[in-house]
C-alpha positions in Angstrom: 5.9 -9.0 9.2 2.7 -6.6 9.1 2.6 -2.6 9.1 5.7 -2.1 10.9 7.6 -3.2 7.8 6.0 -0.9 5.1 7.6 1.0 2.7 6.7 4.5 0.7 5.9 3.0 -3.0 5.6 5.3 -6.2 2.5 5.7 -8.3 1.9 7.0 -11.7 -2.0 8.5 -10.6 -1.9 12.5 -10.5 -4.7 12.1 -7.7 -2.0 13.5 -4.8 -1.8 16.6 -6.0 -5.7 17.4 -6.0 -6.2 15.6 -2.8 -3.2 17.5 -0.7 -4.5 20.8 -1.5 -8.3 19.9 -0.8 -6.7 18.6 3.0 -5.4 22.1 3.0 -8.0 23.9 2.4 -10.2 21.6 4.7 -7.5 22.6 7.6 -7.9 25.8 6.9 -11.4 25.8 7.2 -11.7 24.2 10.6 -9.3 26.4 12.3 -11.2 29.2 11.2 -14.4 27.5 12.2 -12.9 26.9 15.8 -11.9 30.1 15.8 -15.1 31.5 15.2 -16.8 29.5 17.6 -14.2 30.1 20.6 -14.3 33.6 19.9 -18.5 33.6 19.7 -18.7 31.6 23.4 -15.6 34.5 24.1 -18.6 37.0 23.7 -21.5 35.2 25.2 -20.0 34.5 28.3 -16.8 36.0 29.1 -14.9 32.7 28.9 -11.3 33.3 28.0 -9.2 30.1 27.1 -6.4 29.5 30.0 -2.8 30.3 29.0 -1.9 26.5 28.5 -4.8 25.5 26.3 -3.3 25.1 22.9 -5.9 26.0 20.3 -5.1 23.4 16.9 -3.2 25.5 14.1 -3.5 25.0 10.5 -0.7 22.1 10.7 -2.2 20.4 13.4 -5.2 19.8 11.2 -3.3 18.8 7.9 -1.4 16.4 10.1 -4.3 14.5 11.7 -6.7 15.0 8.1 -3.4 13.7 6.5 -3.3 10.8 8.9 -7.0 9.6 8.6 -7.0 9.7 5.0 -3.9 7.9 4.4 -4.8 4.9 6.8 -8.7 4.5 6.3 -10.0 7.3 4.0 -8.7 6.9 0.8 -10.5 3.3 0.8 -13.6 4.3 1.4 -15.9 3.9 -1.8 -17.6 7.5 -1.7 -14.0 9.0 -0.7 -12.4 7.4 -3.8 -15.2 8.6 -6.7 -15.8 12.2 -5.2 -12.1 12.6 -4.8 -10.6 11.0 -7.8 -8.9 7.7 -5.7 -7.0 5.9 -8.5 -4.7 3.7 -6.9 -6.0 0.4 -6.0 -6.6 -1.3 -2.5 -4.3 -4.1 -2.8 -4.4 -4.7 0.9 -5.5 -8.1 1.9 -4.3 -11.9 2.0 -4.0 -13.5 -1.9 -3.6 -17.1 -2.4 -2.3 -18.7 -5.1 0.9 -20.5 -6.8 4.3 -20.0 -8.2 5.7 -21.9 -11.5 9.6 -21.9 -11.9 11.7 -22.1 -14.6 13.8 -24.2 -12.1 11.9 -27.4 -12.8 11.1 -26.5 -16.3 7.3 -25.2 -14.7 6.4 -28.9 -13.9 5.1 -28.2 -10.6 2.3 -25.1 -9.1 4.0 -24.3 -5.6 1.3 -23.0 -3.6 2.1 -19.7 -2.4 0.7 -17.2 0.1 0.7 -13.4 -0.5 -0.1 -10.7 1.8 0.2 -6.4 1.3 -0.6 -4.1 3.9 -1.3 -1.1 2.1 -2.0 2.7 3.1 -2.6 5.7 0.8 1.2 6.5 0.8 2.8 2.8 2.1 3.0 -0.9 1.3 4.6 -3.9 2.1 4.6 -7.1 0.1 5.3 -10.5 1.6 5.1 -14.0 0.2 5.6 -17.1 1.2 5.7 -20.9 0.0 7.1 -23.8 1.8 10.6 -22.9 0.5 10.8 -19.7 1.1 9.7 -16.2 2.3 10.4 -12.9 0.3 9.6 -9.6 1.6 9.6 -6.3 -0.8 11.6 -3.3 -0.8 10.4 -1.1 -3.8 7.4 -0.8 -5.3 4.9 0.9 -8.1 1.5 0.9 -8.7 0.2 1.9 -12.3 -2.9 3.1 -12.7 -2.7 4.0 -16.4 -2.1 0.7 -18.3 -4.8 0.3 -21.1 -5.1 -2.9 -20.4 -4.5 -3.2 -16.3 -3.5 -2.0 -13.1 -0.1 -3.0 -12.4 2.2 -3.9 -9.1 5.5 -3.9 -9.7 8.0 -5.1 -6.8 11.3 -5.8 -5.9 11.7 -8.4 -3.1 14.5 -10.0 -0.9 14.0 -13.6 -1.0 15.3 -15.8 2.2 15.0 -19.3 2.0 13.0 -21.6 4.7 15.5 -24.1 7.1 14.2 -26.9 5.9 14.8 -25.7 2.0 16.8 -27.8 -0.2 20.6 -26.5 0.7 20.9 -24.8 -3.1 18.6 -22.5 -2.3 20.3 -18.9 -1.6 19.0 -15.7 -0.5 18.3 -13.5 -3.1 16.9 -10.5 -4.9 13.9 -10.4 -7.5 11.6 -8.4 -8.8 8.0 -9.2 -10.3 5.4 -7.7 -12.2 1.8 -8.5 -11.1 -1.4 -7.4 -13.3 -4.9 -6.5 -11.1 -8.0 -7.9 -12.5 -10.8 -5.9 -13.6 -12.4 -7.3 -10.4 -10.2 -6.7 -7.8 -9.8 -10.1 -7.1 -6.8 -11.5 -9.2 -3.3 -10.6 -9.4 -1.1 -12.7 -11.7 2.0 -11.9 -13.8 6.1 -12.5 -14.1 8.8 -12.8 -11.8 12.6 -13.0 -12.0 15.2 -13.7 -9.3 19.0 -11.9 -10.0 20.6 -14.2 -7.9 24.4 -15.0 -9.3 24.0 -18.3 -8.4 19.9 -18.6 -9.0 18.9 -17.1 -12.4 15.3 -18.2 -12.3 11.8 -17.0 -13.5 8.9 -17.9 -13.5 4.6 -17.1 -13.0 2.8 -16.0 -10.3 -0.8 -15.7 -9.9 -2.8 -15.0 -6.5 -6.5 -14.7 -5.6 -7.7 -12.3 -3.3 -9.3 -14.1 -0.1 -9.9 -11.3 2.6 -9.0 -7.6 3.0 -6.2 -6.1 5.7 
């Protein structure tokens, strides 16, 4: 598991929009600033560029800009107020515990939960000692009154040394962000045929991806 098995999640911000034209226009800017400046030395001292020197066109900086900001920019702090950054950094390892309807939600199964998360990409895996779901959709909304929201949908695989009626299966859960940062808890619910459970989860954040 880890950034190899990420998928494109949706998002409810408008923020994309504002932030792909301002890439544009950035790209724009520094090929005409290269430009200028090979054409300036071109003056000052004859030097003409060989045949096979590529000089970067407007795409070639939108795709490396693009790049950058989706893996590390967007999560910077100054980034995210001056350019309007609404959807949450939910990268990181969360610890917590799951409560099942399957034992009438006698028993707090300690569970582990880790995202890796870009601008445009996440991945959601969790594991307990039964099991280990991974997700396969996903949506972050920013514009809940009352909280920032993850909603999943996961396959769920159970461990080899699981009790034998455990099956794989599909589920989906909705998980609430703490003003903080720090706390994600909400419902789940598996659509197995043969396992109809649900139940609560709730993680704390211990360190960031």
């Amino acid at each position: 598991m880890g950034v190899d098995n990420v998928h494109s999640y949706a998002t409810d911000s408008e923020e994309k929009r504002l932030i792909l034209l301002v890439l544009a226009i950035v790209s724009v800017f520094l090929t005409w600033l290269l430009y200028s400046v090979l054409t300036w030395i071109g003056t000052q001292t004859n030097f003409v560029p060989p045949w096979w020197l590529e000089i970067p066109s407007v795409a070639t900086f939108y795709g490396v800009l693009y790049a950058v900001f989706d893996r590390r920019l967007w999560k910077n702090p100054l980034v995210r107020k001056l350019g309007g950054v609404k959807t949450p950094d939910l990268s990181g390892t969360w610890k917590g515990y799951v409560k099942s309807s399957y034992d009438n939600f006698n028993e707090e199964i300690e569970a582990t939960l880790e995202i890796f998360q870009s601008w445009t990409h996440i991945g959601i895996f969790q594991q307990t000692k039964d099991s280990k779901g991974q997700s396969f959709v996903a949506t972050i909304l920013t514009k809940d009154s009352t909280a920032m929201r993850l909603c999943f949908m996961y396959q769920n695989i159970p461990q080899a040394s699981a009790n034998t009626d455990m099956r794989q299966h599909v589920g989906s859960a909705e998980l609430a962000l703490s003003s903080d940062g720090t706390i994600l808890s909400g419902d789940y619910f598996n659509c197995g045929r043969d396992r109809p459970t649900w139940g609560e989860l709730r993680f704390v954040k211990l360190q960031n991806k």
